[in-house]
Short mmCIF file of the C-alpha atoms (twelve columns), coordinates in Angstrom:
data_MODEL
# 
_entry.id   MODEL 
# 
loop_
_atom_site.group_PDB 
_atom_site.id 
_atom_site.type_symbol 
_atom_site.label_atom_id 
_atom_site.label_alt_id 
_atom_site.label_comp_id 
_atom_site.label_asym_id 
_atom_site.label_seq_id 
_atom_site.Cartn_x 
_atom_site.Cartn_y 
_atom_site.Cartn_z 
_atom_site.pdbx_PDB_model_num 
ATOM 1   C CA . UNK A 1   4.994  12.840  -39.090 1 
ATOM 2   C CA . UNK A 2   1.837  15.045  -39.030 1 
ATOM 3   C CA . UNK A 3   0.270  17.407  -36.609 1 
ATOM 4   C CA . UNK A 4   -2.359 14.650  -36.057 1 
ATOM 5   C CA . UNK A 5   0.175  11.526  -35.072 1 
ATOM 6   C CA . UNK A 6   2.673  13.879  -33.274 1 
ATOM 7   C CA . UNK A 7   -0.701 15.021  -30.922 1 
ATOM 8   C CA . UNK A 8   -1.690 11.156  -30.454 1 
ATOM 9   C CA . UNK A 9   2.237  10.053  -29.338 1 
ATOM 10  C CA . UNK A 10  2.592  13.272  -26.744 1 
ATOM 11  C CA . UNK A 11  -1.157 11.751  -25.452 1 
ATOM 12  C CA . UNK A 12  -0.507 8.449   -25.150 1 
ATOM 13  C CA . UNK A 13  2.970  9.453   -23.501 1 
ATOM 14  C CA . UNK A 14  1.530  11.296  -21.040 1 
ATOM 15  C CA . UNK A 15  -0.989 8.485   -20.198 1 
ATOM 16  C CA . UNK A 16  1.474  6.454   -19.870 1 
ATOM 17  C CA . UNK A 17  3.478  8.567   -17.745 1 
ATOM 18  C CA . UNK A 18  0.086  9.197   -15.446 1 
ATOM 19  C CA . UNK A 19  -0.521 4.967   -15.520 1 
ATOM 20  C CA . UNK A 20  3.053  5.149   -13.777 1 
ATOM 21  C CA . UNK A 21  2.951  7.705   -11.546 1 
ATOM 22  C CA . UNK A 22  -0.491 7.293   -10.241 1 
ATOM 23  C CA . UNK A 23  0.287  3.573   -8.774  1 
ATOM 24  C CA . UNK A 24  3.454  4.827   -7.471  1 
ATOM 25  C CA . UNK A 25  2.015  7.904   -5.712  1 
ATOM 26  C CA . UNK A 26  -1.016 5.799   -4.054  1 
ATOM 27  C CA . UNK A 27  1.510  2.334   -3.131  1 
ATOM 28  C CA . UNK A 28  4.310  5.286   -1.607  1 
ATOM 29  C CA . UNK A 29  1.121  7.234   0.335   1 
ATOM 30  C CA . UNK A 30  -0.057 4.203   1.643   1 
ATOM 31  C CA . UNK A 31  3.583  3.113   2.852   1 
ATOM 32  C CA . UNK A 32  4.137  6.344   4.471   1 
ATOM 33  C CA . UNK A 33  0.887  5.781   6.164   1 
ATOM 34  C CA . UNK A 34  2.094  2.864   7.894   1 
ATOM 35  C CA . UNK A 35  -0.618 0.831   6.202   1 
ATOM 36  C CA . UNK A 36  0.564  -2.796  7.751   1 
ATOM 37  C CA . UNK A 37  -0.238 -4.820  4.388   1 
ATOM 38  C CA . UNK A 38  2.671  -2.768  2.638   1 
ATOM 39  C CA . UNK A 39  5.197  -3.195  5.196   1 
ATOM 40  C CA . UNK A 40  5.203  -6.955  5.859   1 
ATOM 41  C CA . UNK A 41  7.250  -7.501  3.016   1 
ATOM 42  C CA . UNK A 42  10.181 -5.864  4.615   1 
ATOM 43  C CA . UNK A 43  9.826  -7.299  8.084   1 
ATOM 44  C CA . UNK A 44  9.956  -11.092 5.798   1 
ATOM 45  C CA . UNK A 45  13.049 -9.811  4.436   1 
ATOM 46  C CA . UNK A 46  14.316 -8.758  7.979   1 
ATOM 47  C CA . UNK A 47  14.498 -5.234  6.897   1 
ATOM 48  C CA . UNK A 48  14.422 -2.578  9.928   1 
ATOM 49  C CA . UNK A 49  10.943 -0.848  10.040  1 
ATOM 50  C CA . UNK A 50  11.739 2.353   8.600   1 
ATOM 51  C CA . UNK A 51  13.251 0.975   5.501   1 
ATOM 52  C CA . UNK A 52  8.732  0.582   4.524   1 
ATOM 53  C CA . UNK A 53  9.058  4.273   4.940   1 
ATOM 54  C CA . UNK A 54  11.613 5.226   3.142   1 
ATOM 55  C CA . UNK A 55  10.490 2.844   -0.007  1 
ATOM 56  C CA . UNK A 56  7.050  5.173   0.496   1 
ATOM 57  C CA . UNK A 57  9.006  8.350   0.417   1 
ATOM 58  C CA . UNK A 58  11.486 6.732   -2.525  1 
ATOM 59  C CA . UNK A 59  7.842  6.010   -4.485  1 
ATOM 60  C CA . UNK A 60  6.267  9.483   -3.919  1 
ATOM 61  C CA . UNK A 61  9.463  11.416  -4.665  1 
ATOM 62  C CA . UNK A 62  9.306  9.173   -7.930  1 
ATOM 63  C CA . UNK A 63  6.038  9.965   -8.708  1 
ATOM 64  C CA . UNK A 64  5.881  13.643  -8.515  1 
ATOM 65  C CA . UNK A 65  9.768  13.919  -9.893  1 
ATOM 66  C CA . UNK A 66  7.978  11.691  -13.245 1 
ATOM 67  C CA . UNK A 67  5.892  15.321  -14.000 1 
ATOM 68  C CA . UNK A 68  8.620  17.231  -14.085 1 
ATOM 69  C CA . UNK A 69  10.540 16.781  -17.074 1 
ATOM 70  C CA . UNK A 70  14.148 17.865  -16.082 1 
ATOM 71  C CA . UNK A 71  13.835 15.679  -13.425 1 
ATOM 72  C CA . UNK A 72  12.023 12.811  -15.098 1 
ATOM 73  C CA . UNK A 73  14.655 10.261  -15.937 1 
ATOM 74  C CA . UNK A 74  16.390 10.619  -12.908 1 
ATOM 75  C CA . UNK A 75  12.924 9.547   -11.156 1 
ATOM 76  C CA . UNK A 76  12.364 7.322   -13.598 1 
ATOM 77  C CA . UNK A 77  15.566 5.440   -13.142 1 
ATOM 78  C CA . UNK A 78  15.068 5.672   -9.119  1 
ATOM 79  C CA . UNK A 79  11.547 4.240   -9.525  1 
ATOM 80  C CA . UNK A 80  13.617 1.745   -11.816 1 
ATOM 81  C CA . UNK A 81  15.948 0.629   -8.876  1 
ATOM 82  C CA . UNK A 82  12.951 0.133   -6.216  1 
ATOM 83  C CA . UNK A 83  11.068 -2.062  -8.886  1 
ATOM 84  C CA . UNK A 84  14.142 -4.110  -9.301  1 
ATOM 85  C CA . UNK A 85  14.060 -4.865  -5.158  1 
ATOM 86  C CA . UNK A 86  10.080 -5.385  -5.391  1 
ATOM 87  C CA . UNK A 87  11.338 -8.180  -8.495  1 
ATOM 88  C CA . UNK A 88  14.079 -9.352  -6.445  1 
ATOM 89  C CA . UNK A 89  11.039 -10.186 -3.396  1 
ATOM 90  C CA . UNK A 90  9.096  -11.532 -5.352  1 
ATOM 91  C CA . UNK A 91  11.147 -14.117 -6.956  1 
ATOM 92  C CA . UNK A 92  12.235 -15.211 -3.460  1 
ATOM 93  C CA . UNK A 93  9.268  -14.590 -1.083  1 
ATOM 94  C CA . UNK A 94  5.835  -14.979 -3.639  1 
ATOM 95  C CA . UNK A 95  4.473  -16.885 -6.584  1 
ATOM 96  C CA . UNK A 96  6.296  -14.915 -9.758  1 
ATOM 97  C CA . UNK A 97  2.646  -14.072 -10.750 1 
ATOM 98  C CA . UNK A 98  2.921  -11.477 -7.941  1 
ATOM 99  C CA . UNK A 99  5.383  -9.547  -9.198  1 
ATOM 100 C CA . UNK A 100 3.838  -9.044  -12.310 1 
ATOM 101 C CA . UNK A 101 3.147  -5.451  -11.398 1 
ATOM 102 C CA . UNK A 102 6.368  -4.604  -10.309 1 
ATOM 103 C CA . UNK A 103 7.969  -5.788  -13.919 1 
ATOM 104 C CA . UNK A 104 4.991  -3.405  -15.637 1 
ATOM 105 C CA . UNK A 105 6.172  -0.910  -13.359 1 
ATOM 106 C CA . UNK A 106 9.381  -1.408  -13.726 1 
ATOM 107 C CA . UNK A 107 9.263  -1.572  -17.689 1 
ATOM 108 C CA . UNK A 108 7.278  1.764   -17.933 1 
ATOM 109 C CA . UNK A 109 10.125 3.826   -15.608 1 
ATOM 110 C CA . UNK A 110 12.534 2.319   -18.236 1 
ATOM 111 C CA . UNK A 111 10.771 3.424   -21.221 1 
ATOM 112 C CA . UNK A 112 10.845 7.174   -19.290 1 
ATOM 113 C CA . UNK A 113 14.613 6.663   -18.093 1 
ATOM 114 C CA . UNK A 114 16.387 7.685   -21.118 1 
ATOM 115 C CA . UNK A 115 16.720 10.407  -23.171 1 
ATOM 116 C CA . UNK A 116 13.247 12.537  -23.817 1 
ATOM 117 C CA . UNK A 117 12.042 13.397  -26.822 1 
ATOM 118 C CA . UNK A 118 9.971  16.033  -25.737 1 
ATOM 119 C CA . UNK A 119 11.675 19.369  -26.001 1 
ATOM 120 C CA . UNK A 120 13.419 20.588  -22.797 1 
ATOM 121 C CA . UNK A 121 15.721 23.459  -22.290 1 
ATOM 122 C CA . UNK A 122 19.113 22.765  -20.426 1 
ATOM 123 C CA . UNK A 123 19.043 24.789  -17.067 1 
ATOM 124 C CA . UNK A 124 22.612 26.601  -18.222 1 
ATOM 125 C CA . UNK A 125 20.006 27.993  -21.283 1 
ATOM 126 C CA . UNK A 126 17.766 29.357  -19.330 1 
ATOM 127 C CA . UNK A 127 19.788 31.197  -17.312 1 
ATOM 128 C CA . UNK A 128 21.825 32.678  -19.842 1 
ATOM 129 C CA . UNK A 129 18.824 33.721  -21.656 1 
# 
């Protein structure tokens, strides 16, 4: 692979990993902030109140752990398990067209779950360098 394809994959990686984390961030912010719209889906599930919040928090700590690469998978396998609930809603609750961007979602933190093939150094490395 050349200079000139390797640039264009680590590019379109990292838009993809900003078209995940951006959504994530705002939908989390916007639970945290008690926004009533985002939390009626857990009162229809009979879900205590604070579960909305922690879902927000969940969705934040996602999105910020999704910049970091050491911690990357793990938040991308967290953001994984919440999209899986949102799925699991939707299914019951809504028309399946509505959870349409909760599958996106969902299939974007599983493309970033695994291994990464961007270079990373092990933590033992660094500190034994």
């Amino acid at each position: 692979m050349n200079k000139t394809d390797r640039k264009t994959k680590t590019w379109l990686r990292r838009a993809a990993l900003l078209l995940l984390a951006l959504p994530l961030l705002a939908a989390g912010a916007a639970k945290l902030a008690g926004v009533p719209q985002l939390h009626l889906s857990f009162a229809l599930m009979g879900l205590p109140a604070w579960f909305g919040y922690f879902i927000g928090a969940a969705e934040v700590a996602g999105a910020i752990g999704l910049l970091f690469r050491p911690l990357r998978a793990w938040a991308a396998s967290g953001i994984a398990v919440v999209m899986l609930g949102a799925l699991g809603f939707h299914a019951l609750y809504t028309p399946l067209s509505q959870g349409i961007p909760a599958l996106i979602v969902l299939a974007l933190s599983l493309g970033f779950s695994g291994r990464s093939p961007e270079p990373t150094q092990s933590a033992l490395s660094v500190c034994t360098q």
